[in-house]
Backbone of each chain as ProteinMPNN parsed JSONL, in Angstrom:
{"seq_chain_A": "XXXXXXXXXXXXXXXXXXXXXXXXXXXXXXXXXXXXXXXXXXXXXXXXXX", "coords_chain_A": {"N_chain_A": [[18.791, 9.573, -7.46], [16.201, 9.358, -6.583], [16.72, 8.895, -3.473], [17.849, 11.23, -3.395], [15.384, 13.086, -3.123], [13.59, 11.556, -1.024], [15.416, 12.792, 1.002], [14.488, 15.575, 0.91], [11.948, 15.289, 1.668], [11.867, 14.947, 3.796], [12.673, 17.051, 5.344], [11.354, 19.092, 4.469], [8.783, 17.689, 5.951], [9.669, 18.062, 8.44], [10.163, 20.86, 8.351], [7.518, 22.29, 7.938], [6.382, 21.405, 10.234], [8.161, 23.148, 11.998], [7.3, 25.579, 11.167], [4.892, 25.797, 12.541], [5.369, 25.461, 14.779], [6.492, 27.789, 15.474], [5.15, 29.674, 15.346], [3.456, 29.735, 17.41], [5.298, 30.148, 19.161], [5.808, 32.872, 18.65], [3.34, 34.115, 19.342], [2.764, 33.427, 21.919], [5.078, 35.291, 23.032], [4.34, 37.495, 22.349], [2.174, 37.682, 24.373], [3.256, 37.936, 26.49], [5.222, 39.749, 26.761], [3.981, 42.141, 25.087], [4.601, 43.262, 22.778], [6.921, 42.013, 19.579], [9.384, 42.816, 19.437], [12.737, 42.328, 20.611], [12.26, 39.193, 19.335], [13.595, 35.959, 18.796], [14.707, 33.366, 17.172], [15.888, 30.482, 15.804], [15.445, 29.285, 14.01], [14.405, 30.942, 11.557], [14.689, 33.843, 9.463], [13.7, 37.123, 10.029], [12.602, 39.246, 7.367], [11.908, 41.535, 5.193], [10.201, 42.689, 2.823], [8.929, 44.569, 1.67]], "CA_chain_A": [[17.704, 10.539, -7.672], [14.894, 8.888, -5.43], [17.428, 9.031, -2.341], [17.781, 13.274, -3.466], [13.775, 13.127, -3.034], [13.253, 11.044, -0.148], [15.764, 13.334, 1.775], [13.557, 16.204, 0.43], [10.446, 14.797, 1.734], [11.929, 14.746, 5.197], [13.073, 18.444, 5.466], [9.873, 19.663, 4.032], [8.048, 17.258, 7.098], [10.277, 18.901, 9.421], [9.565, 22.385, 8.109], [6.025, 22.419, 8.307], [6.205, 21.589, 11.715], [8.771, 24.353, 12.536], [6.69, 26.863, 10.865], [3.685, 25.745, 13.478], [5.63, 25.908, 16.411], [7.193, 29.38, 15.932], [3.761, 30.932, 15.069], [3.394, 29.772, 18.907], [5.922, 30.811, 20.293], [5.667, 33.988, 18.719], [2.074, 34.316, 19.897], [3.373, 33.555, 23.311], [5.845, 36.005, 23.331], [3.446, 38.769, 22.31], [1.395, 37.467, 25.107], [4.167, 38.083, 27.626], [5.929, 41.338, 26.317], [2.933, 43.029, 24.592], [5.353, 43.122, 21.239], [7.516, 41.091, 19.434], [10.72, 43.404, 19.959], [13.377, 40.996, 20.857], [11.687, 37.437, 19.344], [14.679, 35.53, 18.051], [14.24, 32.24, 16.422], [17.307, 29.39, 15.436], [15.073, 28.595, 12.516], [14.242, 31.703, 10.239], [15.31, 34.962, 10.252], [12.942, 37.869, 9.292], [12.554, 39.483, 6.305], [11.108, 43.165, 5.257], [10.178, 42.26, 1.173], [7.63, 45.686, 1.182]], "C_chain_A": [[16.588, 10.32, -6.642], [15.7, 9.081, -4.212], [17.224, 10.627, -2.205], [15.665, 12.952, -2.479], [13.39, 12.461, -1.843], [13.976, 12.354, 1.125], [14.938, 14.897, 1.939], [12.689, 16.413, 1.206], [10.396, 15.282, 3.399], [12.763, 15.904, 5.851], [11.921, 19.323, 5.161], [9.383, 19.308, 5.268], [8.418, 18.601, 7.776], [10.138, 20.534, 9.47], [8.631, 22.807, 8.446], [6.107, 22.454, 9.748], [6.792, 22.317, 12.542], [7.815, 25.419, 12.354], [5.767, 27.063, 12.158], [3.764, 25.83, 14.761], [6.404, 27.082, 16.227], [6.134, 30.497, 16.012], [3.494, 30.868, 16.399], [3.731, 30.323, 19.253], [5.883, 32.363, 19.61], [4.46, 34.25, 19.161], [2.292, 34.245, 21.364], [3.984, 34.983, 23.849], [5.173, 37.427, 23.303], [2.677, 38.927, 23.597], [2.048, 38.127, 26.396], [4.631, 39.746, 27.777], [5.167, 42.217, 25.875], [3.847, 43.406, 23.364], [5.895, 41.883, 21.197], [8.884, 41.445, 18.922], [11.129, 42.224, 20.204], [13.075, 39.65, 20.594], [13.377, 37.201, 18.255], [14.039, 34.469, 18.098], [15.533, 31.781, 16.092], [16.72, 28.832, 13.972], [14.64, 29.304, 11.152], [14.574, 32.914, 10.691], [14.11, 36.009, 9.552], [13.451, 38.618, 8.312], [11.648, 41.046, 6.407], [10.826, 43.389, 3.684], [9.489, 43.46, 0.959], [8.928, 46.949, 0.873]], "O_chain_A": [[16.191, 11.248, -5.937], [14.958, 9.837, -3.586], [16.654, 11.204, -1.279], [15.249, 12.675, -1.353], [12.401, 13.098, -1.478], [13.242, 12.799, 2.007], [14.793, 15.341, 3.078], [12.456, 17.562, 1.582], [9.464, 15.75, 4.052], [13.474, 15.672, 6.828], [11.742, 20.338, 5.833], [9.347, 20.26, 6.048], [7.874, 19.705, 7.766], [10.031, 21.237, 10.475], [8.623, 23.726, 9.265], [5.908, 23.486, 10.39], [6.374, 22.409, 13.696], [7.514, 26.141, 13.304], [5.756, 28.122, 12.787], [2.934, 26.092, 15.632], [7.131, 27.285, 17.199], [6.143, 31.639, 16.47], [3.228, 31.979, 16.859], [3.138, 31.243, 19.817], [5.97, 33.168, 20.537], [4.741, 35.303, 19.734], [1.891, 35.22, 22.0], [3.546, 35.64, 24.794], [5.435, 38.327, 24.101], [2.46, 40.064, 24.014], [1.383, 38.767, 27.21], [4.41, 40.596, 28.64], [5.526, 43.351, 26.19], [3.276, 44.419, 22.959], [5.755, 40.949, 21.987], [9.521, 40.705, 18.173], [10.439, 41.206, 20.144], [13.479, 38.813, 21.401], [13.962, 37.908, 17.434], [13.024, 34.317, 18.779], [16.41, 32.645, 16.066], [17.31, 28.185, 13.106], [14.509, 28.762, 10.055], [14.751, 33.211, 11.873], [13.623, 35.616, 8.492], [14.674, 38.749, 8.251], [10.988, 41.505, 7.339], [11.315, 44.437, 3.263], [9.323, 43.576, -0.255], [8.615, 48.069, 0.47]]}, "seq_chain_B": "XXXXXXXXXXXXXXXXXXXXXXXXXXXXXXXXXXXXXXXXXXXXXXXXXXXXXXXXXXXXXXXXXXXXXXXXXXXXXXXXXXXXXXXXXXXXXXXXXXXXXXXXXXXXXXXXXXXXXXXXXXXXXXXXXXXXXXXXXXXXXXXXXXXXXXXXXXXX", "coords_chain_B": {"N_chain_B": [[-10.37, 48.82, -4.82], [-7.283, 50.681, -5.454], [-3.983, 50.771, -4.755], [-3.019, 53.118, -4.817], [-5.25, 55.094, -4.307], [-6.16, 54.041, -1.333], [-3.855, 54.834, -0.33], [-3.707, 57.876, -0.647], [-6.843, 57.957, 0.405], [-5.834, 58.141, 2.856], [-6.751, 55.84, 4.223], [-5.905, 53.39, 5.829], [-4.059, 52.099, 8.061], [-1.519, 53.604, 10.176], [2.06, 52.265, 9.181], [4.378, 50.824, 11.004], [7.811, 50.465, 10.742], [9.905, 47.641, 11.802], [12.43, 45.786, 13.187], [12.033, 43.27, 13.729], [9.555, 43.147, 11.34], [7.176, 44.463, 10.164], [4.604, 46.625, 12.037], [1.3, 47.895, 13.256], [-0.746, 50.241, 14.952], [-4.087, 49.824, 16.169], [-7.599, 51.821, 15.979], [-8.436, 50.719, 18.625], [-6.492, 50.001, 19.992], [-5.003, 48.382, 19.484], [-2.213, 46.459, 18.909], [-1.112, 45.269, 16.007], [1.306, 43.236, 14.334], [2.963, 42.44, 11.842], [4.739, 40.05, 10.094], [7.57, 38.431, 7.878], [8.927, 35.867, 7.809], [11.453, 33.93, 6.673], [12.887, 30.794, 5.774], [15.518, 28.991, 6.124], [15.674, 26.032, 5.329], [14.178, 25.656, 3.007], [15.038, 24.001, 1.285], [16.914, 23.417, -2.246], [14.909, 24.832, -3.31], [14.497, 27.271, -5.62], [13.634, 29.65, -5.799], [12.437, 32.591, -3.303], [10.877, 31.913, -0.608], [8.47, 33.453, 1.658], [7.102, 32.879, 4.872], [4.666, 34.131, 5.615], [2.953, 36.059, 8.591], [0.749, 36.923, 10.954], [0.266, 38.798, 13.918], [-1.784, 39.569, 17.028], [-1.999, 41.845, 19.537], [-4.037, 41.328, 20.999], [-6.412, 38.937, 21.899], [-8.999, 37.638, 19.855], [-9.485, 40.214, 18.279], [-12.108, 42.716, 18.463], [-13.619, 43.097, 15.123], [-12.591, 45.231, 12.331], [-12.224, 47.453, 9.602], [-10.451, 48.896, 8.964], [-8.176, 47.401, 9.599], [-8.752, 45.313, 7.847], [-7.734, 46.739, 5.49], [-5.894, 47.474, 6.04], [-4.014, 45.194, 5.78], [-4.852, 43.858, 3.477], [-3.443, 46.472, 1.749], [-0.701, 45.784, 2.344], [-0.149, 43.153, 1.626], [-0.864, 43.568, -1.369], [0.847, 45.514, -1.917], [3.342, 43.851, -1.771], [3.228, 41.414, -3.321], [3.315, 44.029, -5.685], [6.386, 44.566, -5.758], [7.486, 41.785, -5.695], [8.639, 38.509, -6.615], [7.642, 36.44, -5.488], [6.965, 33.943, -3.459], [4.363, 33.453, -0.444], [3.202, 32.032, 2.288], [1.145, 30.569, 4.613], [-0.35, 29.207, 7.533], [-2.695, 28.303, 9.845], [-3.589, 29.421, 13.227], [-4.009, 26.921, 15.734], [-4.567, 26.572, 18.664], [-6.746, 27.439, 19.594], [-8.718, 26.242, 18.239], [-9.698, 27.664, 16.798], [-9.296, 27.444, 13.928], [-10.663, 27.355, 11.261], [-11.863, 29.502, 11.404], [-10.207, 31.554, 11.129], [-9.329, 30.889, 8.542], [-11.191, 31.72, 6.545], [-11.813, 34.306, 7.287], [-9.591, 35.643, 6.046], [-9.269, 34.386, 3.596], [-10.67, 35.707, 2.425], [-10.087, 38.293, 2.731], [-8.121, 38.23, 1.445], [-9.132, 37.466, -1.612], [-10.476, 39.518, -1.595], [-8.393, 41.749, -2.146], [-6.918, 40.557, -3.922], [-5.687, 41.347, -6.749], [-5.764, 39.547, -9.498], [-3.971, 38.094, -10.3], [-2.762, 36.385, -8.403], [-2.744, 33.291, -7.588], [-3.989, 30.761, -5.185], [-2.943, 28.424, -3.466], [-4.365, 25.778, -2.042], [-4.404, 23.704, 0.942], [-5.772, 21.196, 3.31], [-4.681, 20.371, 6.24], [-4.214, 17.9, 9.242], [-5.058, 19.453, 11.438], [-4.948, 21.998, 10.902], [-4.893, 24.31, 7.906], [-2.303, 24.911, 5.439], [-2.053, 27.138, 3.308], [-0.577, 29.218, 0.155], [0.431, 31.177, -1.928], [1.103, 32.626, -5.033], [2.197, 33.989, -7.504], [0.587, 33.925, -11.1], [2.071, 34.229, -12.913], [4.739, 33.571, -12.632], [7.56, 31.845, -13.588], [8.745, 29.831, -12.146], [6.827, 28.376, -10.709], [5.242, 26.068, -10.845], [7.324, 24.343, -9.886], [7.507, 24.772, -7.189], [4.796, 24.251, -6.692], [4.927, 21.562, -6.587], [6.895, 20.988, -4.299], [5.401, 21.659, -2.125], [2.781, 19.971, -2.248], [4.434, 17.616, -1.628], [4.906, 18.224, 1.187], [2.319, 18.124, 2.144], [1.576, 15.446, 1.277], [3.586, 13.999, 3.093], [2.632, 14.805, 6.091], [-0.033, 13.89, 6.29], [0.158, 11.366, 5.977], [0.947, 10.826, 8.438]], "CA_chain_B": [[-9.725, 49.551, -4.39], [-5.88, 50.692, -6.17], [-2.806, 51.162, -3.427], [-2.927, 54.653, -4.226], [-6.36, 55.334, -3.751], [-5.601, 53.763, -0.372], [-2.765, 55.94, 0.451], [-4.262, 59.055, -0.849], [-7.433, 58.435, 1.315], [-5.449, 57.942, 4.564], [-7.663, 54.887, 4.82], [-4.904, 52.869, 6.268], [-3.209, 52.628, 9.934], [0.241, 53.781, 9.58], [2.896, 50.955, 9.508], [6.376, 51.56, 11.354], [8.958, 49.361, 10.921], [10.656, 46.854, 13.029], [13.159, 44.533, 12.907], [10.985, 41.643, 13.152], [8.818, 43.314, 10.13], [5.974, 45.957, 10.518], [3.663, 47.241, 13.051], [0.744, 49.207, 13.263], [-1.866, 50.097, 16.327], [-5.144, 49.9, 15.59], [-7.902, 52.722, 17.032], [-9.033, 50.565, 19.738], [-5.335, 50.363, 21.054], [-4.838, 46.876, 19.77], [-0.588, 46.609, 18.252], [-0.764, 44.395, 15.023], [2.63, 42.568, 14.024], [2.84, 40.982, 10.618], [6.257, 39.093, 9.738], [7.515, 37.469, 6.896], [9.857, 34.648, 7.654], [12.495, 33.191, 5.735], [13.405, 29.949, 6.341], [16.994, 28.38, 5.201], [15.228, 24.998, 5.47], [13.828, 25.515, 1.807], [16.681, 23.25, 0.527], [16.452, 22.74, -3.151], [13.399, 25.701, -3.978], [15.347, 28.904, -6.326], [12.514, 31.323, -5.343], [12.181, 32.685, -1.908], [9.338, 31.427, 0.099], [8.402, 33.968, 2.915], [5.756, 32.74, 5.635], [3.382, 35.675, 6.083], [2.135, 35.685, 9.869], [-0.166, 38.42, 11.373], [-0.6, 38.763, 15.276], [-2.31, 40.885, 17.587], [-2.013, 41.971, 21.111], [-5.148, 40.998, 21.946], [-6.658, 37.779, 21.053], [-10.046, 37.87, 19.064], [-9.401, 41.6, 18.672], [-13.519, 43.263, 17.226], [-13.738, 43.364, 13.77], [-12.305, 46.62, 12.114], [-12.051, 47.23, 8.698], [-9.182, 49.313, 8.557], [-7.377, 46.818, 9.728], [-8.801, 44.846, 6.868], [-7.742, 46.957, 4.609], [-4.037, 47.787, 6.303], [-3.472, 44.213, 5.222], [-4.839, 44.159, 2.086], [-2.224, 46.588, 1.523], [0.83, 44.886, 2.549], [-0.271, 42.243, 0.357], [-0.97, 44.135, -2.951], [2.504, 45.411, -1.793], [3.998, 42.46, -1.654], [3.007, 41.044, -4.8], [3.351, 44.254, -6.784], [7.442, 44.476, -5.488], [8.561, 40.587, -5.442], [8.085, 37.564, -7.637], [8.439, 35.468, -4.45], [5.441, 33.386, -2.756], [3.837, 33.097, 0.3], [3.081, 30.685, 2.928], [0.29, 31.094, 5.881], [-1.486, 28.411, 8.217], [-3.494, 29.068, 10.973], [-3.329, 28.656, 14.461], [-4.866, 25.986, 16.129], [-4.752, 26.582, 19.828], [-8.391, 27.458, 20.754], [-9.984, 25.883, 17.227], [-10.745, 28.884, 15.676], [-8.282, 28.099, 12.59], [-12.028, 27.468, 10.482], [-12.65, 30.369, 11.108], [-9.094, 32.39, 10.824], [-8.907, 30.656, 7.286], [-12.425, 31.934, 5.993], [-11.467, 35.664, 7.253], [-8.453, 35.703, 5.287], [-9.912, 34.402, 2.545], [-12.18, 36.828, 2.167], [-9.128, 39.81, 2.952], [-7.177, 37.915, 0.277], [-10.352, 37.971, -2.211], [-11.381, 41.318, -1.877], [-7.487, 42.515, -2.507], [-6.122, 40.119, -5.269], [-5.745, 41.82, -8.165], [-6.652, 38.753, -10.431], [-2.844, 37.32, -10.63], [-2.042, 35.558, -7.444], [-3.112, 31.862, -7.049], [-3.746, 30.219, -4.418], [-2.986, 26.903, -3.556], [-4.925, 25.287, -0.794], [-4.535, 21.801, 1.566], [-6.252, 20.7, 4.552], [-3.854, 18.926, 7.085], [-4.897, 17.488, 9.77], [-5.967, 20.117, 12.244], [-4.937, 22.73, 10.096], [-4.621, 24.325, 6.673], [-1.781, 25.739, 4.348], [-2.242, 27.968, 1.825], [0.247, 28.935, -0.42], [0.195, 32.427, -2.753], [2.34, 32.621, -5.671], [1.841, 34.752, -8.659], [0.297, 33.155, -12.13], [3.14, 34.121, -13.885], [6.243, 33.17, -12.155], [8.269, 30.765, -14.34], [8.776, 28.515, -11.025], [5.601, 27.728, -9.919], [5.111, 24.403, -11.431], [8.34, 23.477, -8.841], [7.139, 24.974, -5.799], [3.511, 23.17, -6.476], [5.492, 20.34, -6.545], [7.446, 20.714, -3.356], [4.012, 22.164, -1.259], [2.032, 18.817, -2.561], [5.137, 16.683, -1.408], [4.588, 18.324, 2.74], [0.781, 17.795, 2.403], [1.812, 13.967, 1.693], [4.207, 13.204, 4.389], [2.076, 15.086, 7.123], [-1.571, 13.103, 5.977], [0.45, 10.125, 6.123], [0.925, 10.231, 10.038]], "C_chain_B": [[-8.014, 49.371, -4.831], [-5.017, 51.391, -4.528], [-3.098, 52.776, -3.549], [-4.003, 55.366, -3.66], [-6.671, 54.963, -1.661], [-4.833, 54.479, 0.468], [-3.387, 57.642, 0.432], [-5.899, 59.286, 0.008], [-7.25, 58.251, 2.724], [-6.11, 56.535, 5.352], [-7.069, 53.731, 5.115], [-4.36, 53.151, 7.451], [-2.062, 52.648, 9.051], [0.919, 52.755, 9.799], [4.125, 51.332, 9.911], [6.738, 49.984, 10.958], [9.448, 48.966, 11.575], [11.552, 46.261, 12.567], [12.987, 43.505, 12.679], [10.044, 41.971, 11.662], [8.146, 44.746, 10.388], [4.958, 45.914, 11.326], [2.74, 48.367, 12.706], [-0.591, 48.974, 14.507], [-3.143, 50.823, 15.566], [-6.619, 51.16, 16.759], [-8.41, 52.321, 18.41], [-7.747, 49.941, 20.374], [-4.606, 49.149, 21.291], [-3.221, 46.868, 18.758], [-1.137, 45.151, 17.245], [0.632, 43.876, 14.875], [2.286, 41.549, 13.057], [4.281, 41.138, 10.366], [5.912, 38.411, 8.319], [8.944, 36.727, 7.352], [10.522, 33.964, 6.748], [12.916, 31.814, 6.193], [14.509, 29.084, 5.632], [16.268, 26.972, 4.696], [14.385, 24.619, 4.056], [14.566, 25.367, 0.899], [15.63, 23.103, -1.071], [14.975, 23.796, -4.285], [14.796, 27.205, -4.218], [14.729, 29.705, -6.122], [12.555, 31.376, -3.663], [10.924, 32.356, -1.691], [9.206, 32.068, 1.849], [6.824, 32.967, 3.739], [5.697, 34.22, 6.255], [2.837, 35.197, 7.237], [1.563, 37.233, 10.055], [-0.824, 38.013, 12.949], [-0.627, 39.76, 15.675], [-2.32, 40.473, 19.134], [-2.851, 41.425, 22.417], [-5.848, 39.617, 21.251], [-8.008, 37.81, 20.616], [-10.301, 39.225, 18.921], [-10.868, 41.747, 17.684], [-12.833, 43.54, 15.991], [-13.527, 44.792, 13.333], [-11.711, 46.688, 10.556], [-11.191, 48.296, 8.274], [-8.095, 48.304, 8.822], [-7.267, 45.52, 8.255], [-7.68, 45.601, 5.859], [-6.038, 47.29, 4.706], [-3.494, 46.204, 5.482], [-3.49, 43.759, 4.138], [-3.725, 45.107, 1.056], [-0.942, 46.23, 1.621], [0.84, 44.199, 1.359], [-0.207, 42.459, -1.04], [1.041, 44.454, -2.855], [3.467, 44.665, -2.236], [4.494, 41.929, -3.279], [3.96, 42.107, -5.993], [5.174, 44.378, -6.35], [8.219, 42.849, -5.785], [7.595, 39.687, -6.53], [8.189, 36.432, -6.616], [6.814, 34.72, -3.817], [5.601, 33.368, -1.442], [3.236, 32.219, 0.379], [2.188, 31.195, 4.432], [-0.526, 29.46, 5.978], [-1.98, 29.245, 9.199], [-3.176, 28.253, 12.497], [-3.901, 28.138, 14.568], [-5.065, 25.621, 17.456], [-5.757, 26.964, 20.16], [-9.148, 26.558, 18.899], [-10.52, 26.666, 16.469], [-9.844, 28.658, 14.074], [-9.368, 28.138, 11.155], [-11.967, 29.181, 9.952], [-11.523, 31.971, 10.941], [-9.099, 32.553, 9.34], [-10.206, 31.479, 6.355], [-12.257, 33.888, 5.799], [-10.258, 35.769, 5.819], [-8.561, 35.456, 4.37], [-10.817, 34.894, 1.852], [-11.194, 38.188, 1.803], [-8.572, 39.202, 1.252], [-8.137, 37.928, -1.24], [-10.641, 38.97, -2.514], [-9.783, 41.768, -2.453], [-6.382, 41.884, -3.646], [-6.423, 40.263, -6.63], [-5.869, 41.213, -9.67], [-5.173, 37.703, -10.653], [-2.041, 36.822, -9.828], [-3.18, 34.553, -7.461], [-2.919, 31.387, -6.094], [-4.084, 28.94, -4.049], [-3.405, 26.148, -1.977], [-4.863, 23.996, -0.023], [-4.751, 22.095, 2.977], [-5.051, 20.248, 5.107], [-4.886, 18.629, 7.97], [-5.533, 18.365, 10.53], [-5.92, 21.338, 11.354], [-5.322, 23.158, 8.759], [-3.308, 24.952, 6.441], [-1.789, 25.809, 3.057], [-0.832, 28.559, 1.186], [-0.105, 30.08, -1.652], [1.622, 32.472, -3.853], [1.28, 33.317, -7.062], [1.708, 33.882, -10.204], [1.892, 32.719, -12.742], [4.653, 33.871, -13.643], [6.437, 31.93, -12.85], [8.416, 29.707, -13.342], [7.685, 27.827, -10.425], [5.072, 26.473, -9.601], [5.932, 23.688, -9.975], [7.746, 23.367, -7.631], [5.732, 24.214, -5.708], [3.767, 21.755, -5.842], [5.946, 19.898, -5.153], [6.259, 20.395, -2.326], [3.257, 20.386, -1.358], [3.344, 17.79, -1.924], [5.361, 16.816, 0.166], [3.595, 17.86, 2.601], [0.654, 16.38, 2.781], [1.954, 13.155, 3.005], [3.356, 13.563, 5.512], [0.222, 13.946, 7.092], [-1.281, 11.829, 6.343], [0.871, 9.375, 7.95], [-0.716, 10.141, 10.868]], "O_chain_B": [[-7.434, 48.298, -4.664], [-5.393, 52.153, -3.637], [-3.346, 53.518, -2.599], [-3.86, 56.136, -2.71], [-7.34, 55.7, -0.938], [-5.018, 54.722, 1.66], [-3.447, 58.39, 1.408], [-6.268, 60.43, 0.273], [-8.12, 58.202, 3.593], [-6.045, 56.225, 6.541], [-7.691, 52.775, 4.652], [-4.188, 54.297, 7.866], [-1.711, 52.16, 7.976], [0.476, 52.081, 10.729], [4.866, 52.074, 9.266], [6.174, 48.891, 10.915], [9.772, 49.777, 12.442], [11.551, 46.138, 11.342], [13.461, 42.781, 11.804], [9.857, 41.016, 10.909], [8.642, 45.817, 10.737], [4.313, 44.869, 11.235], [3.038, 49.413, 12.13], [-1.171, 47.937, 14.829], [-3.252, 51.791, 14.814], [-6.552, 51.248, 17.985], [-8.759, 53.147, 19.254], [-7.976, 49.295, 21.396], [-3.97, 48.744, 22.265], [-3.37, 47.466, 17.692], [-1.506, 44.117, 17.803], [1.255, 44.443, 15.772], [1.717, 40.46, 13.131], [4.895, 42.203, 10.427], [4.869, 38.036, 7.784], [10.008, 37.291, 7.096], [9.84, 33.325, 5.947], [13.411, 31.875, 7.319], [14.251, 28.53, 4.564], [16.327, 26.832, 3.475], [13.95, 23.476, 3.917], [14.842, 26.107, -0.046], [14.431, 22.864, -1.212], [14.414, 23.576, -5.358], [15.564, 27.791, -3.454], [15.245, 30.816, -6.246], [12.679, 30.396, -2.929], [9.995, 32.497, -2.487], [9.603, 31.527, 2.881], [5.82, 32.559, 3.156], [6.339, 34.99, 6.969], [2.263, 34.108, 7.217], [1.851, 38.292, 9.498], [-1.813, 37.336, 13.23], [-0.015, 40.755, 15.288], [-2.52, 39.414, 19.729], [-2.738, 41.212, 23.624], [-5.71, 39.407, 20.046], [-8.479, 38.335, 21.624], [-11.365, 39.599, 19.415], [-10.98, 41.218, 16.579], [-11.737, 44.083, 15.848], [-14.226, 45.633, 13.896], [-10.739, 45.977, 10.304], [-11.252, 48.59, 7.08], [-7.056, 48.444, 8.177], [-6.251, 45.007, 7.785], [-6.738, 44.902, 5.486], [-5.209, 47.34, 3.797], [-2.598, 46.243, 4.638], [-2.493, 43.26, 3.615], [-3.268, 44.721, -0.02], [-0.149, 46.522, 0.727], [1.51, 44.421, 0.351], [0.38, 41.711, -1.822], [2.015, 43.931, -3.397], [4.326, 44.965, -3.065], [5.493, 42.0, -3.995], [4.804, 41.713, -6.798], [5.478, 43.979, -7.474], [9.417, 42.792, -6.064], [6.496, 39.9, -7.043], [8.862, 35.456, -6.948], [5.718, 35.274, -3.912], [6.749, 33.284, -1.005], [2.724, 31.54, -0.51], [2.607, 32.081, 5.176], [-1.048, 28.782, 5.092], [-1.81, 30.447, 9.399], [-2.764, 27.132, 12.797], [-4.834, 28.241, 13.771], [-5.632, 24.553, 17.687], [-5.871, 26.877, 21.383], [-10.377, 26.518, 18.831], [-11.47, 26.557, 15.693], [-9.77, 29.555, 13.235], [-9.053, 28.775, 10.15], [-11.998, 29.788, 8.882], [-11.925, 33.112, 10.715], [-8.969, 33.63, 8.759], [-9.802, 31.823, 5.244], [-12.447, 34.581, 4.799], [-10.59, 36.021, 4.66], [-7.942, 36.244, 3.655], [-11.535, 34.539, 0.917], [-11.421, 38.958, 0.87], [-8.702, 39.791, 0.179], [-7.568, 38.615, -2.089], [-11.045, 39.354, -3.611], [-9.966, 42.306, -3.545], [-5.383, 42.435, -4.108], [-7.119, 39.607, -7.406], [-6.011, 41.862, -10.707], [-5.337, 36.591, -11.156], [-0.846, 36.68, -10.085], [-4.362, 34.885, -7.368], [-1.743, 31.361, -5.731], [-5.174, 28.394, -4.212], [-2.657, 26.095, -1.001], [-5.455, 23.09, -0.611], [-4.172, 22.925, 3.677], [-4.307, 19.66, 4.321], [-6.077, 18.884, 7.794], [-6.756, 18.238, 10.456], [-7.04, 21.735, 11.03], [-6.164, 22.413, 8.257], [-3.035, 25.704, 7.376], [-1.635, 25.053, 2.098], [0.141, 28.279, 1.885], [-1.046, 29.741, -2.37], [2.807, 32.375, -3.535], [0.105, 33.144, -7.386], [2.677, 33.186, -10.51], [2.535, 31.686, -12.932], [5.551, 34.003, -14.474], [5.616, 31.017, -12.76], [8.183, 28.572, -13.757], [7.75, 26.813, -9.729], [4.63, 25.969, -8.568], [5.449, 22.844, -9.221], [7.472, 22.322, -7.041], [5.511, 23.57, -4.683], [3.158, 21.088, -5.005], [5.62, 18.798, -4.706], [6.081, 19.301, -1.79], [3.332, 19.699, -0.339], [2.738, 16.743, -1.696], [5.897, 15.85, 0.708], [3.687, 16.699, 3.001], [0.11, 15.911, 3.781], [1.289, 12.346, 3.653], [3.171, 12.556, 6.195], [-0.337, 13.477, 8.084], [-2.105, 11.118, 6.916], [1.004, 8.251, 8.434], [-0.802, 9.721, 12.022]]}, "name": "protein", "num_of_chains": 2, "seq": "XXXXXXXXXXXXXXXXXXXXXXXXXXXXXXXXXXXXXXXXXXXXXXXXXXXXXXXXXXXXXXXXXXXXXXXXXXXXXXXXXXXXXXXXXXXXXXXXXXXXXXXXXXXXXXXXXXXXXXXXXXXXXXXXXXXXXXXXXXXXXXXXXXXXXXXXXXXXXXXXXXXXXXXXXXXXXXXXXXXXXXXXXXXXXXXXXXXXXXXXXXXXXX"}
């Protein structure tokens, strides 16, 4: 159970810090292209929940 | 202010759709882009957890309160369609994330209809916040998970 939770802990880390570098690079990419047409990502895929 | 009242006074930029999410250009010619992100990487959580982002073409684009209020709609949106939470930090490449988080907290304020919570933590240069509806039966979990990033990141 504590092993489940430790592995947990260290996928969460790792998350957070994905989230913070894609908000970059998508901010980049806007910067470059003037949209964000074509942004692909290896780590989330978008979503349209409205 | 009610969504329809909203829609019915046109007092909204129009939103197209994208592939990445939705778009809308604002009258001083500035392209918005808000996303919601999914990320597989939310091993272990039964509710979806989108990250909500919102950029613009231009970087400190003037203050415009349709644009306020375009987002305020999404959001009511959001909510009144899904039982799912949101996830937003701020950037932190020029230092303004003070003052990103304060706006937004103000948009999110003026347009929460009294039954989204929000759950707040400092990191280190940052913040994330964390929106999830009172009444979702999961909440308790996802508190749980959210408080168990805040940890490991404080701890470096």
């Amino acid at each position: 159970m504590k092993k489940d939770k430790k592995k947990s802990n260290i996928e969460s880390k790792s998350l957070i810090n994905t989230i913070i570098e894609d908000k970059k690079s998508m901010r980049e990419y806007i910067k470059t292209h003037g949209t964000l047409k074509g942004f692909k990502s290896e780590h989330f895929r978008f979503a349209k929940p409205l | 202010m009610s969504i329809s009242d909203l829609q019915n006074h046109c007092d909204i930029y129009e939103l197209k759709d994208t592939d990445e999410g939705y778009e809308f250009v604002s009258v001083n010619g500035i392209s918005y882009f808000i996303t919601f992100s999914l990320y597989p990487s939310f091993v272990g959580v039964d509710l979806e957890c989108y990250v909500f982002n919102i950029e613009s073409s231009k970087s400190r684009p003037p203050y415009d309160a349709k644009v306020k209020r375009t987002i305020i709609y999404v959001l009511k949106k959001f909510f009144e369609r899904n039982e799912d939470a949101l996830i937003t930090t701020y950037d932190i490449a020029d230092q303004r994330q003070h003052k990103r988080k304060i706006l937004f907290d103000r948009w999110f304020n003026d347009g929460n209809p009294g039954n989204i919570e929000k759950l707040e933590f400092a990191l280190n240069d940052t913040y994330l916040c964390m929106y999830i509806s009172v009444d979702n039966p999961l909440k308790g979990f996802h508190n749980e998970n959210i408080l168990n990033i805040v940890e490991i990141l404080k701890d470096n």
